[in-house]
C-alpha positions in Angstrom: 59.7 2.2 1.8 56.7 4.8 0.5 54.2 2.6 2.3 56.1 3.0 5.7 57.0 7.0 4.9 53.4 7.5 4.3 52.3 5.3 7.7 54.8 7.9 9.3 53.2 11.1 7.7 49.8 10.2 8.9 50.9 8.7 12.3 52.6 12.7 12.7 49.0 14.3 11.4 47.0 12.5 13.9 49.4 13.5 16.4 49.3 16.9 15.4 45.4 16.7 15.9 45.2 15.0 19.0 47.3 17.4 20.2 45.4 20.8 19.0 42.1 18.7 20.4 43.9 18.2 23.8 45.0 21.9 23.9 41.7 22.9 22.8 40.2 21.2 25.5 42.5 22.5 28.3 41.9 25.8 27.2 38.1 25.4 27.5 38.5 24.0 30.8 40.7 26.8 32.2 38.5 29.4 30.4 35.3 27.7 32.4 37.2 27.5 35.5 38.5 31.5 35.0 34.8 32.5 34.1 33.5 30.6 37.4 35.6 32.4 39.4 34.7 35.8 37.3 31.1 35.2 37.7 31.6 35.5 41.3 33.2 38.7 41.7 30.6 39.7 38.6 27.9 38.9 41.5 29.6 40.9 44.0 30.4 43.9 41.5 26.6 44.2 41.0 25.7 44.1 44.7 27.9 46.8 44.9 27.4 49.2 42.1 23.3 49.0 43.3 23.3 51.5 45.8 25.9 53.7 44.2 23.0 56.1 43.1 21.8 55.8 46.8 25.6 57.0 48.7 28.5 58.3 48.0 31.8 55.9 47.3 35.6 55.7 46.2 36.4 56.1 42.5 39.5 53.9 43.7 36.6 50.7 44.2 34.5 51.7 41.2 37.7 51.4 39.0 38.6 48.0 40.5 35.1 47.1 40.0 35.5 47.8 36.4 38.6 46.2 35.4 37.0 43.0 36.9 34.7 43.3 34.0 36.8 44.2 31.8 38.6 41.2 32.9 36.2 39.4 31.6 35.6 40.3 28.9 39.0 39.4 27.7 38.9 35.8 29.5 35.9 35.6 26.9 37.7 36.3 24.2 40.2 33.6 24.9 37.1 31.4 24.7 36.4 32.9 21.5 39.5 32.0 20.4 39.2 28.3 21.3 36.2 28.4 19.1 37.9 29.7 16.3 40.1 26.9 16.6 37.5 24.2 16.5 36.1 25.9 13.0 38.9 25.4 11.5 38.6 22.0 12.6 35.0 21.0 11.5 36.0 22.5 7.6 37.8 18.8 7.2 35.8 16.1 5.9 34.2 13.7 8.8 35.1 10.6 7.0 38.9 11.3 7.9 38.6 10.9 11.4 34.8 10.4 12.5 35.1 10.5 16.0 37.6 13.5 16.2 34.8 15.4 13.8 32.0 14.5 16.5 34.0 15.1 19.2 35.1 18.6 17.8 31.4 19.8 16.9 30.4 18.8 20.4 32.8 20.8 22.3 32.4 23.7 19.8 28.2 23.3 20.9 29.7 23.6 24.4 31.9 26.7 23.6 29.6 29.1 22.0 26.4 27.9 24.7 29.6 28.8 27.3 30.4 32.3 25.2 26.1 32.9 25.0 25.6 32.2 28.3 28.3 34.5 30.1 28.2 37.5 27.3 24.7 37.4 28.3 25.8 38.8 31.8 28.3 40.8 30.8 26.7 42.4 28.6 24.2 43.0 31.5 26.9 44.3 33.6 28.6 46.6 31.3 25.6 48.4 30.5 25.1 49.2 34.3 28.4 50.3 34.6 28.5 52.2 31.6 25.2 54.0 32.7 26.6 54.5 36.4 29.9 56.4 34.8 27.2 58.5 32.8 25.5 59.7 35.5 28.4 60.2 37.3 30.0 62.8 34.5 32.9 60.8 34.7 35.6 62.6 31.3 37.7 59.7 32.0 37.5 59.0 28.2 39.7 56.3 28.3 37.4 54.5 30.9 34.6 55.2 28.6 35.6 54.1 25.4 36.8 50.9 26.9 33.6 49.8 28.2 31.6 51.0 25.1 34.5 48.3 23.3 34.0 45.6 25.3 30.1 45.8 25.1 30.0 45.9 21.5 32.5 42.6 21.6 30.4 41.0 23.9 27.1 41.5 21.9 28.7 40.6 19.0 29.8 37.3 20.7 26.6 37.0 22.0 24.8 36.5 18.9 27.1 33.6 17.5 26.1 30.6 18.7 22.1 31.5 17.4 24.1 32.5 13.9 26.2 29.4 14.0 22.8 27.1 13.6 21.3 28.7 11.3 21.4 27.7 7.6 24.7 28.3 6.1 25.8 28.8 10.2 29.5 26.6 10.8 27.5 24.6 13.1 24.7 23.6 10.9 27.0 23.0 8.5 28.6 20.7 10.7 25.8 18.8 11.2 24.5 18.5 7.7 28.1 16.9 7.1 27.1 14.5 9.7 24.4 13.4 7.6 26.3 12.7 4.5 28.0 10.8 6.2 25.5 9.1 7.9 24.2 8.8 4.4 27.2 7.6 2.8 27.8 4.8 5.7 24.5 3.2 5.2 24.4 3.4 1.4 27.9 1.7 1.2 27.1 -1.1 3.9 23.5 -1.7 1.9 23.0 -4.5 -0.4 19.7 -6.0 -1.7 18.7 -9.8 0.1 19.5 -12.9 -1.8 16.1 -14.0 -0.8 16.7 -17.7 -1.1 13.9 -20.5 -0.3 12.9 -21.2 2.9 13.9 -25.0 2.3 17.4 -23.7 1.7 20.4 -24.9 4.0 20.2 -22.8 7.4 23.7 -21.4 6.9 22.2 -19.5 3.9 19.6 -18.3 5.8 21.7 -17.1 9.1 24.0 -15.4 6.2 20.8 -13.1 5.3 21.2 -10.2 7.7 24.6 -10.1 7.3 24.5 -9.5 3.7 21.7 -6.8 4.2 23.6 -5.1 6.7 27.3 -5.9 7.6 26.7 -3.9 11.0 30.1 -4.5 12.5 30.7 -3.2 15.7 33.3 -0.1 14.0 30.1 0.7 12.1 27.4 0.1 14.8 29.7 3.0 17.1 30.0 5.5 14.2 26.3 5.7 13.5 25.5 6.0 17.4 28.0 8.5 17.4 26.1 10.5 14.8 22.6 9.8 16.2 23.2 10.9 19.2 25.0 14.1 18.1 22.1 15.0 16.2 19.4 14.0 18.3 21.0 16.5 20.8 20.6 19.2 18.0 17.0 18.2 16.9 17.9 16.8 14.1 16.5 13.2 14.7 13.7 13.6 12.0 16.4 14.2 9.3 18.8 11.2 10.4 15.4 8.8 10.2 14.3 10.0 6.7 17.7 9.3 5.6 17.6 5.7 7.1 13.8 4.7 6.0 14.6 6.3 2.4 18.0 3.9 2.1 16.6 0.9 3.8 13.2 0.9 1.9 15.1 0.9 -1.5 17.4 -1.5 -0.6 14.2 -3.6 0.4 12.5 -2.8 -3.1 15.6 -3.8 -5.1 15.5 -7.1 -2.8 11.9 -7.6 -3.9 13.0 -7.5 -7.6 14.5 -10.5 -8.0 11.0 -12.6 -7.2 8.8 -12.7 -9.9 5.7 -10.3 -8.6 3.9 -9.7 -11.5 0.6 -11.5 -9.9 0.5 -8.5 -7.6 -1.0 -6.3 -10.0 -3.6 -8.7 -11.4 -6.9 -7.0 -10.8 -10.2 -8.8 -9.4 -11.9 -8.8 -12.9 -8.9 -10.6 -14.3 -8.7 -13.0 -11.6 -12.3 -14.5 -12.4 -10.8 -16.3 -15.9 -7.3 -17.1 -14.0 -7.0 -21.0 -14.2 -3.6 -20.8 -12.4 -4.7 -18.7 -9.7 -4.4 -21.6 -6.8 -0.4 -21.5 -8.5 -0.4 -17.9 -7.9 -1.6 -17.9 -4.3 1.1 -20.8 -3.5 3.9 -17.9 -5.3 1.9 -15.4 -3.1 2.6 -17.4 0.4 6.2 -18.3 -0.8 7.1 -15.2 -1.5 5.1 -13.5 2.0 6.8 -15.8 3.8 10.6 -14.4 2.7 9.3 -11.4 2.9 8.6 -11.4 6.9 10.7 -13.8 8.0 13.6 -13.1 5.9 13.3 -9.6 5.1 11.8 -7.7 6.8 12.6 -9.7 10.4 16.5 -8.9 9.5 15.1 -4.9 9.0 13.4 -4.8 12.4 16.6 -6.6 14.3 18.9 -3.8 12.1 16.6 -0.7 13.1 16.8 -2.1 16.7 20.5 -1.9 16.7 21.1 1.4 14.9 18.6 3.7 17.0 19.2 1.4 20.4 20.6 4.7 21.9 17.7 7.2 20.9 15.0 4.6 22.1 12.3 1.9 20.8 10.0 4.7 19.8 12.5 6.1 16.8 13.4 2.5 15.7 10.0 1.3 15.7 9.0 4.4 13.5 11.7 3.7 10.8 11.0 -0.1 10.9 7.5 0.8 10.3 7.8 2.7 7.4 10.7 0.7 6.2 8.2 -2.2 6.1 5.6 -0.1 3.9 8.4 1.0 2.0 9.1 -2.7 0.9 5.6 -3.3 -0.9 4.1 -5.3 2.1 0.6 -3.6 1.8 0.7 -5.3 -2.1 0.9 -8.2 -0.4 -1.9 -7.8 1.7 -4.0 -6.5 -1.3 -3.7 -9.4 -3.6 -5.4 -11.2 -0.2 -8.3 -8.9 -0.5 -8.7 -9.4 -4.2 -9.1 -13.1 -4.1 -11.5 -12.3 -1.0 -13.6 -10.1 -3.7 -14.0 -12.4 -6.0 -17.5 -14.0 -6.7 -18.7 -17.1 -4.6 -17.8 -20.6 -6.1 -16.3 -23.7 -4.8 -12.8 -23.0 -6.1 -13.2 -19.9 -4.0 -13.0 -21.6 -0.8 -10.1 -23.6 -1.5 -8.4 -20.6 -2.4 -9.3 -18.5 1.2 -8.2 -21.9 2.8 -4.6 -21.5 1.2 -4.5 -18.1 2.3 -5.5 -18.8 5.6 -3.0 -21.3 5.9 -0.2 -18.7 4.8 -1.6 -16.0 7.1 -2.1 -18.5 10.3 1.5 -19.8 9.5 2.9 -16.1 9.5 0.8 -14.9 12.6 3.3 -15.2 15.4 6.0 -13.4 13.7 3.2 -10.9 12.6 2.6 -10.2 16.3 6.0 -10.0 17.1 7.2 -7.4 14.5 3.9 -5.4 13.7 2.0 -5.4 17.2 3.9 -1.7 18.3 1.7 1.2 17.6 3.9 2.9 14.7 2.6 -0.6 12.3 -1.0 0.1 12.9 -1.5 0.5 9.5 -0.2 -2.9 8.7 -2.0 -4.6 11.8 -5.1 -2.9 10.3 -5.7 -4.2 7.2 -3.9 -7.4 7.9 -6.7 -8.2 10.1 -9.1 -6.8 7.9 -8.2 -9.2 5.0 -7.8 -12.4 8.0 -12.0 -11.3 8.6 -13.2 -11.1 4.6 -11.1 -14.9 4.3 -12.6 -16.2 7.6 -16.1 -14.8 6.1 -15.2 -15.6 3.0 -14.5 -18.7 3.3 -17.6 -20.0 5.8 -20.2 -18.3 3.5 -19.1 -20.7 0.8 -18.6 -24.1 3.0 -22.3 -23.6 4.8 -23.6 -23.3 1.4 -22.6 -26.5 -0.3 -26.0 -28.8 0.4 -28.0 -26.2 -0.9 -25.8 -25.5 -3.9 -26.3 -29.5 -4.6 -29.8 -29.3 -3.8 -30.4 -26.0 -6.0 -28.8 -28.4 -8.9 -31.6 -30.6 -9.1 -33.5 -28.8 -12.2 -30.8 -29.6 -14.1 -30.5 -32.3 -16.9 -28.3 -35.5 -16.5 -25.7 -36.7 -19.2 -27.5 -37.7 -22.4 -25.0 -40.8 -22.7 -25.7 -41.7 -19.1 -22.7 -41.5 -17.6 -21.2 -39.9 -14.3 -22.2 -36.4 -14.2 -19.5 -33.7 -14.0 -21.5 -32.0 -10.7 -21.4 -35.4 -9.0 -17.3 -36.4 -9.9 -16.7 -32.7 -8.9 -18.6 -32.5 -5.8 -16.7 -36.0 -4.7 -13.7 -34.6 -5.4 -14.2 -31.4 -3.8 -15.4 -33.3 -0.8 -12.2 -35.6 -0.7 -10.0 -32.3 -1.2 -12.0 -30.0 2.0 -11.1 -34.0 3.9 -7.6 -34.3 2.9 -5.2 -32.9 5.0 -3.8 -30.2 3.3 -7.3 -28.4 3.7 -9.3 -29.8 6.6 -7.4 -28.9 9.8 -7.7 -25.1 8.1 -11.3 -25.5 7.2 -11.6 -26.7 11.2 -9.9 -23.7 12.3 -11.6 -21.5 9.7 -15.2 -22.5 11.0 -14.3 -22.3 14.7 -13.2 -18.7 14.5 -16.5 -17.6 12.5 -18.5 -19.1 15.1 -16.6 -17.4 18.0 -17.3 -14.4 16.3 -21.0 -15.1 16.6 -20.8 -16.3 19.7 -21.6 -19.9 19.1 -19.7 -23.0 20.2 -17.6 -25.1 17.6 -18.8 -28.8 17.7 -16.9 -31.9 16.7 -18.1 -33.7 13.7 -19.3 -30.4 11.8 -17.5 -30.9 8.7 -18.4 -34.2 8.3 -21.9 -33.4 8.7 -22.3 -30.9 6.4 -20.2 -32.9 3.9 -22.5 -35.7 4.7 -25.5 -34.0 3.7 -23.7 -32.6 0.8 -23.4 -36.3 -1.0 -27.0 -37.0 0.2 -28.0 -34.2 -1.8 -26.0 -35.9 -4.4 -28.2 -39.1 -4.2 -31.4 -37.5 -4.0 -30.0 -35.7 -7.6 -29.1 -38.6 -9.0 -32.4 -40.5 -7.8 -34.3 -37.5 -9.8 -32.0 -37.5 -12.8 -32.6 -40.7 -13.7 -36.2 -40.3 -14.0 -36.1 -37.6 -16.8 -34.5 -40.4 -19.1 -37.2 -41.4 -21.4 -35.2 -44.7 -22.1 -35.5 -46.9 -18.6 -32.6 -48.9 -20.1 -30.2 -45.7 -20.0 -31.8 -44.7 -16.8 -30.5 -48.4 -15.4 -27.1 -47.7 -17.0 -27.1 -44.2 -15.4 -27.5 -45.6 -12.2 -25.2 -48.1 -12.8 -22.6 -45.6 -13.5 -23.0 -43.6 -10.6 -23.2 -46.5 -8.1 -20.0 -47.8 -9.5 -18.9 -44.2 -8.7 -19.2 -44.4 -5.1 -18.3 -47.6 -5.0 -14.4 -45.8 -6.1 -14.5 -44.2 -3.2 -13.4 -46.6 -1.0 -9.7 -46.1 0.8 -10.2 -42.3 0.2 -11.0 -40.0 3.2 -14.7 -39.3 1.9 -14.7 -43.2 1.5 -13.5 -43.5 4.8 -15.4 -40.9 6.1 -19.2 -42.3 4.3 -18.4 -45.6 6.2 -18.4 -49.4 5.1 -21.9 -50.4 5.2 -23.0 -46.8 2.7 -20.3 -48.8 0.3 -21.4 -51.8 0.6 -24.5 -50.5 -0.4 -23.6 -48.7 -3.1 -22.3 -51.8 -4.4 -25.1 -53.4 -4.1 -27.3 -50.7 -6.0 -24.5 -51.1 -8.7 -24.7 -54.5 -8.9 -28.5 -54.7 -9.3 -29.0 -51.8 -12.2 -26.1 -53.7 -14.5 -28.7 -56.7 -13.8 -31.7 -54.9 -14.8 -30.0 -53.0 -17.6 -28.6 -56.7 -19.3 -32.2 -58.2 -18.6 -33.6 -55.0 -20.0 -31.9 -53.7 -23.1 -30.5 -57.5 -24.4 -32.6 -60.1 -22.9 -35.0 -60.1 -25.9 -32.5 -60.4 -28.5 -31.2 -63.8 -27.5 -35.1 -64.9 -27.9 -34.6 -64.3 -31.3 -32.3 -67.2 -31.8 -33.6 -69.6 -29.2 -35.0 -72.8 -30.8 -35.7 -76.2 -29.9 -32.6 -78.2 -30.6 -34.5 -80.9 -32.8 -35.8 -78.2 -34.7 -32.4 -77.2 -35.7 -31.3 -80.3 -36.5 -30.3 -80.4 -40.2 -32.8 -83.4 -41.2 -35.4 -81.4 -38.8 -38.9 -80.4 -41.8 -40.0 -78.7 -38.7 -38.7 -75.4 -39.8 -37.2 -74.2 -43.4 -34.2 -72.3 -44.6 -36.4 -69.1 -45.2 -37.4 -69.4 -41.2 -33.6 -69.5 -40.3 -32.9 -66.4 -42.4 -35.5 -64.8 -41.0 -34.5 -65.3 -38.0 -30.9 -64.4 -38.8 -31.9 -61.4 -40.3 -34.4 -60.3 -37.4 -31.3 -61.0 -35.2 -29.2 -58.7 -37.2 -31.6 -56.0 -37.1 -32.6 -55.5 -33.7 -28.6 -55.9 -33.0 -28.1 -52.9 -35.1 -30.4 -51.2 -33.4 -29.6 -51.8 -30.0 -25.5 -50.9 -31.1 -26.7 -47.8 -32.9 -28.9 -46.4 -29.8 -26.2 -47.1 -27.2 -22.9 -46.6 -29.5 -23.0 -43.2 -27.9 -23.8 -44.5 -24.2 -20.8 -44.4 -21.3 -19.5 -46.7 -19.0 -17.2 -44.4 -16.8 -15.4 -47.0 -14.9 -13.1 -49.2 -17.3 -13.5 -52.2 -14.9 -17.4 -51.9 -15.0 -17.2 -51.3 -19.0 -15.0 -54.7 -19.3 -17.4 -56.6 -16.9 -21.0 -55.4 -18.5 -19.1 -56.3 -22.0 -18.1 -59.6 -20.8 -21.2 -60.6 -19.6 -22.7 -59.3 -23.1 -20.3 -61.7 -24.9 -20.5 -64.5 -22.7 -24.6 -64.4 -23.1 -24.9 -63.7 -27.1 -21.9 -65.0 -28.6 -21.9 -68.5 -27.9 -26.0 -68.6 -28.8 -25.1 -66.6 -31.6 -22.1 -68.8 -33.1 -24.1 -72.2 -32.4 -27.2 -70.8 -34.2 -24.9 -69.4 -37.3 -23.4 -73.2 -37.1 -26.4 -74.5 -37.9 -27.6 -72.0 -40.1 -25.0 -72.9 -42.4 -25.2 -76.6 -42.2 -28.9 -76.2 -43.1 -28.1 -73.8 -46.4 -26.3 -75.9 -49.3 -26.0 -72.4 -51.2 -22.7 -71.1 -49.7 -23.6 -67.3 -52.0 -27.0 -67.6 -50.2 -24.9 -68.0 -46.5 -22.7 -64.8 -47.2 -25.7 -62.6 -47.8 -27.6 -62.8 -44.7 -24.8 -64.0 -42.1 -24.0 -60.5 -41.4 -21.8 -61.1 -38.6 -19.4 -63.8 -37.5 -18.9 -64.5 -34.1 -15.5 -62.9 -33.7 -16.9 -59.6 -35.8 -19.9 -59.7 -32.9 -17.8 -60.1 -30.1 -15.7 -57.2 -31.6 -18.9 -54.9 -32.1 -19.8 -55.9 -28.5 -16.6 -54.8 -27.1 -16.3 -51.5 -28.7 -19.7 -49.9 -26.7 -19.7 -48.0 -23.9 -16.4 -46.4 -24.8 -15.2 -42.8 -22.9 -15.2 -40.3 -25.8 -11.6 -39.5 -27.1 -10.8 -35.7 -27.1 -7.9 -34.3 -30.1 -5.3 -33.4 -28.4 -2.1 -35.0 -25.6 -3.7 -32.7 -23.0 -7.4 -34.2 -23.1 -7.7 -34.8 -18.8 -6.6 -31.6 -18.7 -8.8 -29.9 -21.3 -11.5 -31.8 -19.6 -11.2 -30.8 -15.9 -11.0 -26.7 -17.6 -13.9 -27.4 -19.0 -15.8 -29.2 -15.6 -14.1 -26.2 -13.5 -16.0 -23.6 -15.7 -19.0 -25.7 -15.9 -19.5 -26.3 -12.5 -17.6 -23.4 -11.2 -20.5 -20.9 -13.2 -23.1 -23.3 -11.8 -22.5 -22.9 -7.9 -22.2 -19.1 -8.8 -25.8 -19.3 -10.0 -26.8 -21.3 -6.7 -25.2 -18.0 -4.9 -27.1 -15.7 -6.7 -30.5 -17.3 -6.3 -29.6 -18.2 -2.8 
């Protein structure tokens, strides 16, 4: 029962106003109509009160002349009176009734231009006639005092439209309640983005601009309604400022909820960052909500809300709004991975920005191309010419930062050497398709720029002459071992290496006969290497079989011990000097051990067979039977072995350690380059 008394209450207020409005209006239009026709007989009064100081006329048309400005001056007043009514009006709050409040302040404008505009010639008027009657000696008194009135009315009337938009004046009041308003509307309808993951379900992401903006069309008509009303009053600037300041929070407190904090890393940090290829995936993630998500919905939103005004005002407050965001950090953490100092990682790490910025380039056209987001375009394609730079400085230089390796000494164990597994790797990565196809792109823009043609096969070539660099190291390594035996086994190694590579995409790339090859070179240092470093020992033991027959004078127990013990030795030896040598590959380490065992042990067991059968003194056998065959085979088996590092996290540990290695060597090839 309350509910529907209080429905009734409020149906009778707005009843009441639409009523006061409607007579407000009518008496504005019957004023203008009355003042039209007045301004017409004002014309014709002045034509006639011209020559009055040139001829005589009738006091009887002077005074009809004057009461027909006296006239109106009074219909004036009834104008004023209609604007007295609208100021009552506009002291309500424009959240009430909106529409009424703009409607209201716009016929007041209407009233006092109306009042300004006609007490302007009346006032003209009056004075004429008021100087005519002066010159006339008229004592009519009462004619006199009612002119001198009416002017001072009219002047004051004429003054208070310019008085009403000043500071404090009802009419900039008026409009400074539009603003709160306009304030109040977007504050209330503004909440930050849920900026979900761009692999999230498309109904999540079509619900983005709604939650940033509910701009229903109730809302979309109230804030036009203001715009324009201010616009007409100059005070566009203010209604932006309000916008861009509201919308560019809101897109800050959106920007919160990602984890940012790799924004403010600074250059010199970024040189000892292991995770920065992690960082620069976060970096393209998060750009990529950013424009598509954010700030695309706050381009579509100041579209809609300015539509009325223009593209120029919604392109300004987009503009800012998109500054306002942080977008520019975004576009600095670009340049300080651009800054950093030449090395191989380096160009991986343009590559993945390039990727992000080539991926974003469309929609960077489409909402930063209009001359208000010059900034933005600026240094967007500022950072797009230090990554394309960037990134072909580095790439060119890779043979010569192989080559420039050269002087350097090869593992002291023999085995593959971090440059060479690094290099291969590196190659395989710049092949594999999550870098190539950008590396492609990346090399064909440089040479545009230098107006040079982009030809097919590039990459591979230089990558081509990047592993024959490689060879000729390897070839020049293995001559500073003083050892030929290790030299063998370093070769060996690094054959075996390439030999891995086939089914990759550098495999692929090298072609079937280079493997084939490679495999051959492989194959022939393990020969040399066995022939080398272990064909002598089995010498030791190798004896005529009648001679070690056990009835056999031909050779005594002291020559079999010797023998033994000469074996033993130069075993030791041989284990001791390669205990710390490498065999990279575990098939190639199981296949060179194999071949060990399957050429020593059975020589070995048979000679210790009948080393024992000839030596009655069993004390005499233990002393110099060092080894038995299993304990040999054992010993065998155990060389060649990959270092163990402490530690679950040992690959790991290891490929920190080649990064920095290899990384601070290339930056040394830059430097002397």
């Amino acid at each position: 029962m309350e509910n529907m008394e209080s429905l009734e209450a409020a149906r009778k207020c707005l009843t009441t106003s639409l009523e006061t409005s409607s007579a407000i209006a009518s008496a504005l239009d019957e004023s203008r109509s009355r003042l039209q026709l007045l301004n017409q007989r004002y014309l014709s009064l002045q034509a006639s009160l011209r020559p009055i100081s040139k001829q005589k006329c009738s006091f009887v048309n002077i005074d009809q002349g004057i009461d027909s400005v006296l006239c109106s001056a009074a219909a004036l007043l009834k104008v004023s009176d209609s604007v007295q009514h609208l100021e009552h009006s506009l002291l309500t709050d424009p959240s009430s009734d909106l529409y009424t409040y703009v409607s209201d302040t716009k016929k007041l404008e209407e009233a006092l231009k109306l009042l300004t505009d006609n007490c302007r010639l009346a006032v003209g008027w009056l004075k004429d006639v008021f100087e005519f009657l002066q010159d006339k000696a008229i004592t009519n008194e009462l004619y006199l005092l009612n002119v001198k009135k009416s002017l001072r009315i009219l002047q004051e009337l004429q003054v208070k439209e310019e008085s009403s938009r000043l500071d404090g004046g009802l009419l900039s009041t008026a409009f400074d309640k539009l603003e709160l308003e306009f304030h109040r509307l977007i504050i209330a309808n503004s909440m930050p983005l849920p900026l979900v993951s761009l692999t999230s379900h498309i109904g999540q992401q079509a619900s983005i601009a709604k939650q940033a903006l509910p701009l229903t069309s109730s809302l979309a008509g109230e804030l036009h309604a203001i715009i324009e009303r201010l616009h007409a009053n100059g005070r566009l600037d203010k209604c932006q400022s309000i916008y861009v300041e509201v919308r560019g929070m809101n897109a800050r407190r959106s920007l919160k909820t990602l984890d940012l904090s790799y924004l403010e890393i600074l250059t010199a940090e970024f040189e000892g960052a292991q995770c920065i290829e992690s960082y620069i995936d976060q970096w393209g993630c998060h750009l990529e909500l950013v424009v598509k998500q954010l700030l695309k919905t706050e381009c579509r939103l100041s579209a809609i809300v300015f539509e009325k005004i223009g593209p120029e005002a919604w392109m300004g407050c987009f503009a800012k709004i998109a500054i306002e965001s942080g977008i520019l950090s975004f576009i600095q953490f670009g340049r300080i991975v651009t800054e950093r100092k030449n090395d191989p990682f380096k160009l991986l790490n343009l590559l993945s920005i390039f990727k992000v910025l080539n991926g974003l380039r469309l929609i960077f056209n489409q909402l930063f191309s209009v001359k208000a987001c010059k900034e933005i375009r600026t240094v967007t394609e500022d950072l797009i010419k230090k990554v394309v730079n960037g990134a072909s400085e580095v790439f060119w230089q890779l043979p010569a930062q192989v080559r420039l390796q050269r002087p350097t000494s090869p593992p002291s164990d023999g085995s593959v050497p971090r440059l060479v597994s690094f290099v291969i790797d590196y190659c395989n990565q710049l092949l594999g398709d999550a870098y190539r196809p950008h590396l492609t792109q990346v090399l064909g823009i440089h040479l545009s720029w230098r107006k040079e043609a982009y030809e097919e096969g590039i990459v591979f070539c230089q990558i081509y002459n990047a592993i024959k660099e490689v060879a000729v190291n390897l070839d020049s390594w293995s001559k500073a071992y003083e050892d030929i035996t290790l030299s063998y086994l370093f070769m060996m190694n690094n054959h075996c290496h390439f030999c891995n590579l086939r089914g990759t995409v550098l495999g692929n790339m090298m072609g079937d006969s280079w493997l084939k090859a490679h495999e051959q070179y492989k194959d022939y240092y393990a020969a040399l290497y066995l022939r080398k470093s272990w064909g002598k020992l089995l010498s030791i033991l190798v004896v005529q079989r009648d001679i070690l027959s056990p009835t056999s004078a031909s050779v005594t127990s002291q020559d079999l011990t010797k023998r033994l013990n000469a074996f033993n030795l130069a075993f030791d030896e041989r284990y001791k000097k390669q205990s710390n040598w490498v065999i990279s590959d575990e098939i190639l380490r199981e296949n060179v051990c194999k071949h060990l065992v399957e050429g020593i042990i059975p020589i070995y067991r048979a000679y210790v067979k009948n080393y024992c059968l000839s030596i009655e003194n069993d004390a005499k056998v233990d002393k110099h039977m060092k080894y038995t065959a299993q304990s040999l085979e054992n010993k065998i088996r155990s060389l060649f072995q990959p270092r163990q590092r402490k530690g679950s996290s040992s690959k790991q540990t290891d490929l920190i350690s080649k990064i920095k290695e290899v990384s601070h060597q290339f930056r040394l090839t830059l430097a002397a380059l």
